[in-house]
C-alpha positions in Angstrom: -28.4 10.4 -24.2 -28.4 7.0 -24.2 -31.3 4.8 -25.6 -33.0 2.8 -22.7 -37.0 1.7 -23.6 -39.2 0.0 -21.8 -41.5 -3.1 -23.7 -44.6 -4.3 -22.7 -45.1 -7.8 -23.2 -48.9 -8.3 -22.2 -49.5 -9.2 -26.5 -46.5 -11.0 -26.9 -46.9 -15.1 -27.5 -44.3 -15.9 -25.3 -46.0 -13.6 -22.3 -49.3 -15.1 -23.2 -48.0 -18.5 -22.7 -46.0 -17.8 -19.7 -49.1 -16.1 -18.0 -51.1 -19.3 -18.7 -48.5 -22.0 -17.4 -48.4 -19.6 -14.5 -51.5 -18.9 -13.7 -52.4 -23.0 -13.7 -49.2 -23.7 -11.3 -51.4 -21.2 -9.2 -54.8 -22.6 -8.8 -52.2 -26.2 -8.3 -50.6 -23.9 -5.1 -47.7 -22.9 -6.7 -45.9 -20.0 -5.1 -43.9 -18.9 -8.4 -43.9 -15.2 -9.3 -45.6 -13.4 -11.6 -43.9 -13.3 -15.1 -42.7 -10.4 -15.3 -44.6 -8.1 -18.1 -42.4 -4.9 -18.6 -39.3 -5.5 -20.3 -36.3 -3.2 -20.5 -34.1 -3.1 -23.1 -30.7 -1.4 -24.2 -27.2 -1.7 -25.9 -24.4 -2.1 -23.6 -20.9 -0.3 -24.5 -20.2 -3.1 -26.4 -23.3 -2.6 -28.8 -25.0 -6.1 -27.9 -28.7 -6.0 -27.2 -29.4 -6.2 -23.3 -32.9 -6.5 -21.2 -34.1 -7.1 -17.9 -37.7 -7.9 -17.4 -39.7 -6.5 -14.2 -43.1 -7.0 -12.7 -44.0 -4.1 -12.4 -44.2 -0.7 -14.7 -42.5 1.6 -11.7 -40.1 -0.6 -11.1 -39.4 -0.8 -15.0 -39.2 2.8 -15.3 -36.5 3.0 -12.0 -34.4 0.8 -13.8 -34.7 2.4 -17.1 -33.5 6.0 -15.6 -30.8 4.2 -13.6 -29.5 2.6 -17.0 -29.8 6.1 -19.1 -27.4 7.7 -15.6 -24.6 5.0 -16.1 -24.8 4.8 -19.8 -24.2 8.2 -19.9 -21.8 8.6 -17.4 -19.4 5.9 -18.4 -20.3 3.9 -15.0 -22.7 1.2 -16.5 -21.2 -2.4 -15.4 -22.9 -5.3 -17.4 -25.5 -6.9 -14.5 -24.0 -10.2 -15.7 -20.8 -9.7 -14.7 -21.3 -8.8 -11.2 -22.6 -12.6 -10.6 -19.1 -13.9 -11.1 -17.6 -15.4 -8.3 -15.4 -13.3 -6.1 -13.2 -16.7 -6.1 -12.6 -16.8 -10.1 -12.4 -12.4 -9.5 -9.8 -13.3 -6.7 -7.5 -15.9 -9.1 -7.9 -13.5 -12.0 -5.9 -10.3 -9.9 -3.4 -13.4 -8.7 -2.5 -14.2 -12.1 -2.1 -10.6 -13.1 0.4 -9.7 -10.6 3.6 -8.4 -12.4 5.2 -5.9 -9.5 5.3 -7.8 -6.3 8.3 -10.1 -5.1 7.8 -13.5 -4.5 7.9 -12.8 -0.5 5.0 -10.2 -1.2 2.9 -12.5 -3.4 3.5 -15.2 -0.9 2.2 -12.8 1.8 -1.0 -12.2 -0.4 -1.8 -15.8 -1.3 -1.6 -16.6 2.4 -3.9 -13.9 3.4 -5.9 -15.0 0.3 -6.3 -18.7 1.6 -6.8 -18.0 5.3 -9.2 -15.2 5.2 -10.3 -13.5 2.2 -11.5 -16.3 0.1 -12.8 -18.6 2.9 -15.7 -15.5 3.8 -15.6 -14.4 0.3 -15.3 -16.9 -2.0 -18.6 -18.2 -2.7 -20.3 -14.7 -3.1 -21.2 -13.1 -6.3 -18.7 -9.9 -6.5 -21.8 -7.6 -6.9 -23.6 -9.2 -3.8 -21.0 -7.7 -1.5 -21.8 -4.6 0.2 -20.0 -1.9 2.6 -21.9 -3.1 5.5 -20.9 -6.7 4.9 -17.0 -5.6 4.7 -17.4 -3.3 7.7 -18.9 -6.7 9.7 -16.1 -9.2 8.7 -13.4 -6.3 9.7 -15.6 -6.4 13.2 -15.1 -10.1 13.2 -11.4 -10.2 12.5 -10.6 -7.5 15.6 -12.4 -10.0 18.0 -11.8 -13.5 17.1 -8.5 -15.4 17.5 -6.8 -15.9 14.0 -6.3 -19.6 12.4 -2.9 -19.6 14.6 -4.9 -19.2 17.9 -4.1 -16.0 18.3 -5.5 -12.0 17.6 -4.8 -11.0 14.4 -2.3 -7.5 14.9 -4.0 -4.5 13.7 -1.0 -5.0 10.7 -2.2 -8.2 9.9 -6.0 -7.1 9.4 -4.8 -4.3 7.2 -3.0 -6.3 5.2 -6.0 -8.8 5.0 -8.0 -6.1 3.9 -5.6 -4.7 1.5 -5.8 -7.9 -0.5 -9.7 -8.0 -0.1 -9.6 -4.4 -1.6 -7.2 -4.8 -4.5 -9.1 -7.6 -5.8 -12.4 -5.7 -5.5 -10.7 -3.3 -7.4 -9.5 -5.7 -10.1 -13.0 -6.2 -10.4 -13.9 -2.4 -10.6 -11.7 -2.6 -13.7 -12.4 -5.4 -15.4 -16.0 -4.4 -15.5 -17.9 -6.5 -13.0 -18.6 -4.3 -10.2 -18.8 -0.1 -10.1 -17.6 0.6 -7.1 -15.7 -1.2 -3.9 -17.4 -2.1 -1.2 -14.0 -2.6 0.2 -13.3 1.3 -0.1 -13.2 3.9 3.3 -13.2 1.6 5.8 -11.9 2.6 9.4 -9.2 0.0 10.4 -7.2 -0.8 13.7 -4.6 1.4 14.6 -1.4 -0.5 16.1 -0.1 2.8 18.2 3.2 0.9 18.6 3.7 1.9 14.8 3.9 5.1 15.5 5.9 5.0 18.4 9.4 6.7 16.6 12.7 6.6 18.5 15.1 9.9 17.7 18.1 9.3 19.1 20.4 12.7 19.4 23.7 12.2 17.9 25.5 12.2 21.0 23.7 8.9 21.8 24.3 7.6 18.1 28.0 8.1 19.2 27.2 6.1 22.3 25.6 3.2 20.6 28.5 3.1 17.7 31.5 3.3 20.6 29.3 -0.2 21.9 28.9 -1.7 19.0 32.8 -1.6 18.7 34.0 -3.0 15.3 30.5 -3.5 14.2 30.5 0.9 14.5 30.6 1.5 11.0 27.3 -0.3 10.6 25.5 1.5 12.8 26.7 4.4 11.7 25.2 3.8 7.9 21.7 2.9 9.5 22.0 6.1 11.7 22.9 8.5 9.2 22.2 7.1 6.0 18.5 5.7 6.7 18.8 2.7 4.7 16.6 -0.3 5.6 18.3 -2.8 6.7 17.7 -6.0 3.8 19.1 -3.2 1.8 22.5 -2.7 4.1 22.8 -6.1 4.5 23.1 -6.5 0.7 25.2 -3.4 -0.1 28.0 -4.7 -1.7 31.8 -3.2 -2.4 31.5 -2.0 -5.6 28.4 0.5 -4.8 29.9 2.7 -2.2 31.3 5.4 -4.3 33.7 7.0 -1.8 34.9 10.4 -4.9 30.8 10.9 -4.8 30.2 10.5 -1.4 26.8 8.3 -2.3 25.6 4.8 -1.7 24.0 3.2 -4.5 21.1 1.0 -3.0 19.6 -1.2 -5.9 18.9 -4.4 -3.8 18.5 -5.8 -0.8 17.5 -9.2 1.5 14.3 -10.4 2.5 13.7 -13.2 4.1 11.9 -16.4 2.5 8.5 -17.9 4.2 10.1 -20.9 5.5 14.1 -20.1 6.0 16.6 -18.2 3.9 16.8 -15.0 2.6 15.9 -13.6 -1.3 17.8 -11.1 -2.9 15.4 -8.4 -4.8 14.7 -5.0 -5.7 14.7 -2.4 -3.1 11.3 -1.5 -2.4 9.0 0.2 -4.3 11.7 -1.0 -6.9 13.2 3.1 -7.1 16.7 2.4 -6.8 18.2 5.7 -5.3 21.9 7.2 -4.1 22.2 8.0 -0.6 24.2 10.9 0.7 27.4 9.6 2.5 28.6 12.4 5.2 32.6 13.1 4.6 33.0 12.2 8.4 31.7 8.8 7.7 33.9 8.0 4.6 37.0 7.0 6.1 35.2 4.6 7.9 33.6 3.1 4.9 37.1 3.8 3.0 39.0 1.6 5.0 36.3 -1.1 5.5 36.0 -2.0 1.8 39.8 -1.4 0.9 40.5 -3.7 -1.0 37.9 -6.0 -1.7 36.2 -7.2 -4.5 33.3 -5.0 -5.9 30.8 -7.8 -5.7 31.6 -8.5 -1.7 28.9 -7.6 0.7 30.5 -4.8 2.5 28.8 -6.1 5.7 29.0 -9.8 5.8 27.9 -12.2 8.3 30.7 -14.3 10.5 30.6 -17.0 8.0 30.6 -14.6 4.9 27.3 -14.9 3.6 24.7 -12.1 3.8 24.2 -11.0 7.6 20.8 -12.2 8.7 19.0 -9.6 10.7 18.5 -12.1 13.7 22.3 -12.2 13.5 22.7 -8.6 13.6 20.3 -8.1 16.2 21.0 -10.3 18.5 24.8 -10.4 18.1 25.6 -6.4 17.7 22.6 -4.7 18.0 20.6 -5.6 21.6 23.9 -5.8 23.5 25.1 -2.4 21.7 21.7 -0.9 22.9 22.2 -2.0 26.3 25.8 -1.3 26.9 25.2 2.3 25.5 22.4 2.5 28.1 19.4 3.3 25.6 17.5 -0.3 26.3 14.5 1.6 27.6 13.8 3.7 24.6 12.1 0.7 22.8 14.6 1.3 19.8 15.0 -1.5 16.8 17.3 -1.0 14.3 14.6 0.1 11.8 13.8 3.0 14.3 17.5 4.0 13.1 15.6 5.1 10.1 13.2 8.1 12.3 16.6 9.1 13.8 18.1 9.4 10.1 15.4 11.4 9.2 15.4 13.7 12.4 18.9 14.5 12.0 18.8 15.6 8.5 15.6 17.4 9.4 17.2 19.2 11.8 20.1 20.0 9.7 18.2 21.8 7.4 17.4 18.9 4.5 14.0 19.6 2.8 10.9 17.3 2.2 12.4 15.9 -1.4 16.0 15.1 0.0 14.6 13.2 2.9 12.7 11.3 0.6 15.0 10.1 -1.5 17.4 9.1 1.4 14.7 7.4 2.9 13.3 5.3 -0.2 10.1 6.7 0.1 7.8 6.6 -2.5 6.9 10.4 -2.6 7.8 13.4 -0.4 3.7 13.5 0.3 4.4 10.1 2.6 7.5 11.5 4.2 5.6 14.4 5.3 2.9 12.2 6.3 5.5 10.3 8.8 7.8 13.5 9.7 5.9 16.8 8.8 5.7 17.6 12.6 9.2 18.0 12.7 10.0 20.0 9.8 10.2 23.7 11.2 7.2 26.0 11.1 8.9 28.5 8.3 5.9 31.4 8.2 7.9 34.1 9.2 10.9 33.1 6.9 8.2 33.4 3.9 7.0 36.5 5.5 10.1 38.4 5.7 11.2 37.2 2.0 8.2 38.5 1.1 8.6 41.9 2.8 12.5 42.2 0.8 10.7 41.6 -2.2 7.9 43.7 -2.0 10.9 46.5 -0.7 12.9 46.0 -4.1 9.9 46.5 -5.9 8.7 50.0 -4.8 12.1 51.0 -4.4 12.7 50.7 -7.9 9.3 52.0 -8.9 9.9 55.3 -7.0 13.6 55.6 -8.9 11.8 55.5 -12.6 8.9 57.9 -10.9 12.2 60.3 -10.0 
């Protein structure tokens, strides 16, 4: 157990002296408090001496048993530490970012400077409560943001998401034991969840529309790539003998113009199943060329933007196949990727790695409901085996 005592200080000089300054300042109509005569005193984790001095012996005594719970539990945060500003906390987790592009940090720092640090900023990290979170979150669902308008139920997530990684910077580094950022109910956007799955007779529709532009659509159909990462497949990563495509990068586009080529998100790098059906098409698309040449360029040659490709193939493609009332984008060619190799029989783990995600728990989390209910499969392979079983019991009985 850890060593926590409790000191009185009613003979100490120091007390003595204080008790007298104070006790003048009174009878002069000070307001001060009392010195405080109960001291308690410990060794933090890092074995220097530590004390906090109350007024009062209860209150010494609550203090002293919450220290003893934390020491021993490995919770115990240095009180000190929790005064530091959340600003200097919030710079800190900045600095340290190693993982996120430059489009992602960009997205952070703005949040940072718009939101997080003009509420924040001033506060000591330890002053900030649940209930203080859970008010602000209120307050960024009703006002207007700094552009004039409602923040989306996207952009308040995100907000908080930066508020809570730098709390939990802080939960790390030692200044704070717990998040007051953590288990907070946030706005739903319903449109998110809003999937298209197109059957592949309408795939076929939308790829006979999209006319030379078809073998495009027919990667983000089947395939379920995003699309920075088809607009930066290049030549050399189609591997026709393998039937894969090798997605390593792809596109995003720059705050203020242009587009940056990166990792693929999540930076996993993955090969993609290429259906037989589709390779000629590929085949005869990047015959050819050089293995460094995007294999879908844009009309002047440099990577497709996707305001190019939406406007120019995609919305007129929609329309002409007669599927503009189905709300579909050409990242909802993703749900129908994943529905179709669903349906064809492809398991959690294989949708997953087509899809990029990060584990087959989120891919069940997006498209569990349409994974078949399998009970009576498990059932019945369970009845076979149990069959074989006594079957060969009653043979060595015989």
């Amino acid at each position: 157990m850890a060593r926590v005592w409790i000191e009185d200080r009613s003979t100490q000089k120091d007390y003595v002296a204080a008790m007298e300054k104070w006790r003048v300042a009174k009878k002069a109509g000070s307001k001060r408090a009392e010195p405080g005569r109960w001291r308690v005193r410990w060794y933090g984790p890092d074995g220097k001496p530590k004390a906090l001095t109350c007024a009062k012996l209860p209150q010494a005594e609550k203090e002293q048993q919450a220290l003893i719970q934390r020491l021993d539990k490995g919770t115990y945060r240095d009180p000190k530490q929790g005064k530091t500003l959340f600003s200097e906390v919030a710079e800190q987790w900045f600095a340290a970012l190693r993982r996120p592009g430059e489009r992602t940090k960009a997205d952070y720092r703005e949040l940072l400077d718009l939101y997080v640090l003009p509420k924040w900023g001033s506060w000591a990290v330890s002053s900030i409560r649940w209930e203080d979170v859970s008010a602000w979150l209120t307050v960024l669902c009703e006002t207007p943001g700094k552009r004039g308008r409602v923040l989306s139920p996207a952009r308040i997530g995100k907000t908080h998401l930066v508020l809570s990684m730098v709390m939990k910077y802080a939960v790390k580094t030692g200044k704070v034991s717990t998040s007051p950022a953590a288990d907070h109910e946030l706005p739903q956007d319903e449109d998110d969840d809003d999937h298209v799955y197109l059957t592949h007779d309408q795939v076929a529709g939308l790829v006979d529309a999209a006319g030379e532009h078809g073998t495009l659509l027919l990667v983000l159909a089947y395939c379920g790539i995003r699309w920075g990462e088809v607009s930066a497949l290049k030549v050399g990563r189609v591997q026709l003998a393998g039937r894969r495509l090798r997605i390593v990068q792809a596109y995003t586009r720059k705050r203020g113009g242009g587009l940056l080529l990166k990792d693929v998100k999540n930076h996993e790098k993955r090969s993609v199943p290429l259906m037989s059906s589709l390779a000629p098409d590929l085949g005869a698309l990047v015959a050819g060329r050089g293995t460094e040449e995007l294999v879908f360029p844009g009309a002047d040659g440099e990577p497709m933007t996707y305001w190019e490709f939406r406007a120019g193939i995609f919305d007129p493609a929609v329309k002409a196949a007669g599927l503009n009332g189905l709300g579909l984008t050409p990242h909802k060619l993703r749900h129908t990727a994943a529905s179709l190799a669903i349906a064809a029989g492809a398991d959690p783990k294989v949708v997953q790695q087509m899809l990029g995600h990060k584990s087959a728990a989120m891919t069940l989390d997006v498209y569990g409901h349409l994974f078949p209910e399998r009970l009576d499969e498990v059932a019945d392979a369970l009845d076979i085996g149990r069959a074989s079983a006594l079957a060969a019991r009653t043979a060595l009985a015989a």
